[in-house]
TIMARGU-644314 format. One record per residue (C-alpha): residue number from 1; x, y, z. Coordinates in steps of 0.25 Angstrom, whole numbers, m for minus. Layout:
<sites>
> seq,X,Y,Z
> NUM,X,Y,Z $
...
</sites>
This chain:
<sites>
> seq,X,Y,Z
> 1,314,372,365 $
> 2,310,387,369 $
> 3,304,397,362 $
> 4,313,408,357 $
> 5,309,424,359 $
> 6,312,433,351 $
> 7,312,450,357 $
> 8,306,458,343 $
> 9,314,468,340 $
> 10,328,463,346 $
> 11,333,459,331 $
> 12,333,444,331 $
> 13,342,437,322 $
> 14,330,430,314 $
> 15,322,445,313 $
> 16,311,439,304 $
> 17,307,432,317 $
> 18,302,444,324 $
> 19,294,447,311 $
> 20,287,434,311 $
> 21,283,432,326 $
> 22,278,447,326 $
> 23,268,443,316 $
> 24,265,431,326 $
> 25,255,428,336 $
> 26,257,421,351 $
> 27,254,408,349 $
> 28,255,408,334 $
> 29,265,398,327 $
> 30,267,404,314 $
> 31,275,400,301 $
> 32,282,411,292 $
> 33,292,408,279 $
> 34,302,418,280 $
> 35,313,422,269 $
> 36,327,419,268 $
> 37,330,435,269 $
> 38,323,434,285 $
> 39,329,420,287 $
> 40,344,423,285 $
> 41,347,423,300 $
> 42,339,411,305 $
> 43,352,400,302 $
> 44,359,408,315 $
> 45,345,410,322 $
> 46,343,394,322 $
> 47,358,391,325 $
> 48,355,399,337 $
> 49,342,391,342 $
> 50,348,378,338 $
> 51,361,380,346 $
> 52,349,383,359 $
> 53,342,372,357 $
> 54,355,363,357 $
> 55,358,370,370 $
> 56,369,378,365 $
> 57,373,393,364 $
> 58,367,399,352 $
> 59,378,409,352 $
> 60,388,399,354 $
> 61,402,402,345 $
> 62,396,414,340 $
> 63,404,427,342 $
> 64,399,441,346 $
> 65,394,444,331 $
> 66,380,443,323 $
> 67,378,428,320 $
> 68,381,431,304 $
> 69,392,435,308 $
> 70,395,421,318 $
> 71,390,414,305 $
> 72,402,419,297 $
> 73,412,416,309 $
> 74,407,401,309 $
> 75,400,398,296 $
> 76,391,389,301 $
> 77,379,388,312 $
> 78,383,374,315 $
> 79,370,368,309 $
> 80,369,363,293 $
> 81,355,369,291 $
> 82,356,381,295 $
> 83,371,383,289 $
> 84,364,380,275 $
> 85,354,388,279 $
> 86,365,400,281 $
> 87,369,399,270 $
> 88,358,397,260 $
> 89,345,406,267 $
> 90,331,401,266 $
> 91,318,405,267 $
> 92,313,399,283 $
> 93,299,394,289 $
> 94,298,398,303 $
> 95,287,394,309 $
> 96,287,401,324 $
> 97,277,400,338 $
> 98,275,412,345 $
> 99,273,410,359 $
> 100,273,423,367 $
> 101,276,437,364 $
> 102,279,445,375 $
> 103,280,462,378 $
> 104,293,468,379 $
> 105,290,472,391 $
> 106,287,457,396 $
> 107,300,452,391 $
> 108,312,449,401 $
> 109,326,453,389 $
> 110,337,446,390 $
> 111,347,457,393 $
> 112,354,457,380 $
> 113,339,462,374 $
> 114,338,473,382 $
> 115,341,487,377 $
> 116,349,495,386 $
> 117,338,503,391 $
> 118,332,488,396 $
> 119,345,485,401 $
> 120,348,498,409 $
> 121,332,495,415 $
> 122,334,482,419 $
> 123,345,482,426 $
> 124,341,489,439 $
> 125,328,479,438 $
> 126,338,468,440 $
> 127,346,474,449 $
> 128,334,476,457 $
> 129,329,462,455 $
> 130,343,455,459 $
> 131,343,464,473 $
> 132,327,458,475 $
> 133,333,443,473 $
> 134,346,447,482 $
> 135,337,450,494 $
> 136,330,439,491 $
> 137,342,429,491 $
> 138,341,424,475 $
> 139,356,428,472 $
> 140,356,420,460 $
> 141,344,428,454 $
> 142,348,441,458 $
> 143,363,439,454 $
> 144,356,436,439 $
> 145,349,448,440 $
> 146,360,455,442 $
> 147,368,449,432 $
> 148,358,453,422 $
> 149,359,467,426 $
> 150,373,466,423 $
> 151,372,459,410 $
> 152,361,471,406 $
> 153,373,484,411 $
> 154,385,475,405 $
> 155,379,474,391 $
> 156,376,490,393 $
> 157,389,492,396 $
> 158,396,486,385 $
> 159,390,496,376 $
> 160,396,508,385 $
> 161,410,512,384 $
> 162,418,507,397 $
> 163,420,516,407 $
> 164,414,525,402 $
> 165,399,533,408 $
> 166,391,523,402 $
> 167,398,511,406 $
> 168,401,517,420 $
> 169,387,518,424 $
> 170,382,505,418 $
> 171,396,497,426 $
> 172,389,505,439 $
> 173,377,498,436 $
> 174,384,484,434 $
> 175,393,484,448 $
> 176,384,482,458 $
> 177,376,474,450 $
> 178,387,464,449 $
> 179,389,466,464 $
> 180,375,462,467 $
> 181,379,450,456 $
> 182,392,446,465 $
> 183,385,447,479 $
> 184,373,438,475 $
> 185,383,428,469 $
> 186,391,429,481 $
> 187,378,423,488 $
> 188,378,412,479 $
> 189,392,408,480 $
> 190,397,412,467 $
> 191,409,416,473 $
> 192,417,417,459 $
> 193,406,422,452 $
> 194,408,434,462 $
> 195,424,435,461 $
> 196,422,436,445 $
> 197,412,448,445 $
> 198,418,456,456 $
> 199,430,455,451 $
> 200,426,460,438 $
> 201,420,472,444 $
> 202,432,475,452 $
> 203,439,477,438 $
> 204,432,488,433 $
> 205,428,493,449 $
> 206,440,490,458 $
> 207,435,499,469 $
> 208,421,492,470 $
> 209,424,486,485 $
> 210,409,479,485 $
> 211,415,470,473 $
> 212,426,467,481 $
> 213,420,463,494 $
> 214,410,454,485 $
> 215,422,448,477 $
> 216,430,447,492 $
> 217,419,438,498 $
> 218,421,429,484 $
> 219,433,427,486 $
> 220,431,423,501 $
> 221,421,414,497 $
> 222,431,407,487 $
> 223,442,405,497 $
> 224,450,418,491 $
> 225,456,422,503 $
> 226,466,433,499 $
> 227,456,440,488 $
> 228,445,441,497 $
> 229,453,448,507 $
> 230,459,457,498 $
> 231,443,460,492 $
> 232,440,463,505 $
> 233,450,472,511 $
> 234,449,479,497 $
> 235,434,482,500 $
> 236,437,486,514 $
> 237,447,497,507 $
> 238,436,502,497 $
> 239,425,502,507 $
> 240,426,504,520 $
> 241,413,503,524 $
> 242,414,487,520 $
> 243,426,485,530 $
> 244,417,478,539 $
> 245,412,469,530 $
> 246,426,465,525 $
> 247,430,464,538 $
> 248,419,453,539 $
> 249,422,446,527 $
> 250,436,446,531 $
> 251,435,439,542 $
> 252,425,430,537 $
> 253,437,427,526 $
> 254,447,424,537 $
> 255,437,415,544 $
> 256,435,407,531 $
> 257,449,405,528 $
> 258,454,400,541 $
> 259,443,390,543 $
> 260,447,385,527 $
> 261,461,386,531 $
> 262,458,376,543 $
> 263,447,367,534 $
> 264,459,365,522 $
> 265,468,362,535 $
> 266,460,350,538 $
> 267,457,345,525 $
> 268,473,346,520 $
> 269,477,338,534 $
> 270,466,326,529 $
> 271,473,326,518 $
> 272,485,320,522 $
</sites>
């Protein structure tokens, strides 16, 4: 119900494709008969664009391998016409509608299409644009931003050895962009959402104290009175400077507690 893009040069799985629309004009619909030796591929291609427009994964069930390789795994695309078509190739019609062709420059990548030099530039422009929607209150839009600048330095990172200079300076990169990440989702109450991101960063960087005040006030939000006193007085021990702050936030926690303890008093005692 969409139309599909297709970034030239990016290896499509259907490569005669990018041949034929080349040779097309915007606007033009165009037919082209194409031999079995350029068609060998389309059986997987259209199992894909199926599976979409049923509203389902097209990767679904697939492992992390080439999709010749998922074929020999599960024999079989899950519709008749194309499995016959698998087996026996032939000769294809397409006929195609281009609608728009646009500059590389003018195009937005999905982050897996970038290289790593588009990668490593985007990311302080996210980073830039999630602190502009921070001031201006749009935590869900600036968390997204910030996640996406993650996703773009993870993705580097798995190519890098771990631990190592190249991962080092990329993981610097990452840890405060998850912290801007946690705090806005600490705005929009996505309190578990914040205990499962800090607490992974604590893994690798247990002395990191701002991932434990921000993992503190989770906790203190979800009624986990004895972690979040623990988060905090170990953020008063890495940092000093932020004993006020905990102080605060402690006895904000004490004040919570007592008034909960009072309300669940209450509602037990009409009870019985």
């Amino acid at each position: 119900g969409i139309p599909m893009e297709i970034i030239v040069g990016k290896m499509f799985k259907l490569e005669i494709w990018e041949t034929l629309l080349s040779s097309m004009r915007a606007g033009e619909v165009a037919e082209f008969w194409c031999d079995a030796i350029h068609t060998g591929m389309y059986a997987l291609v259209s199992r894909g664009m199926r599976r979409i427009a049923e509203g389902r994964d097209p990767l679904e069930g697939q492992k992390h391998r080439c999709g010749m390789g998922n074929m020999f795994d599960y024999h079989s695309t899950g519709y008749d016409d194309l499995d016959e078509l698998q087996r026996t190739p032939q000769p294809l019609i397409f006929i195609m509608e281009l609608f728009r062709v646009e500059e590389p420059s003018a195009y937005k990548r999905d982050t897996w299409a970038m290289s790593k030099e588009e990668k490593l530039a985007a990311v302080p422009v996210l980073h830039s644009e999630g602190n502009r929607l921070v001031l201006c209150k749009e935590f869900g839009q600036a968390a997204a931003k910030y996640q996406e600048a993650v996703i773009c330095l993870r993705n580097l990172q798995a190519k890098e050895k771990p631990w190592e200079d190249g991962w080092l300076k990329l993981e610097s990169l990452v840890t405060p962009l998850v912290l801007n990440y946690c705090q806005c989702q600490l705005e929009l109450g996505e309190y578990y959402e914040v205990l499962e991101h800090t607490t992974e960063l604590l893994q690798k960087h247990n002395d990191n104290a701002k991932a434990y005040f921000k993992r503190a006030k989770a906790h203190a939000a979800v009624w986990n009175e004895r972690e979040a006193r623990e988060d905090f007085l170990r953020v008063a021990h890495l940092d000093p400077s932020m004993a006020a702050a905990v102080k605060k936030e402690l006895k904000q926690l004490g004040e919570r507690m007592r008034k909960k303890h009072v309300e669940d008093r209450k509602r037990y005692q009409g009870l019985f």
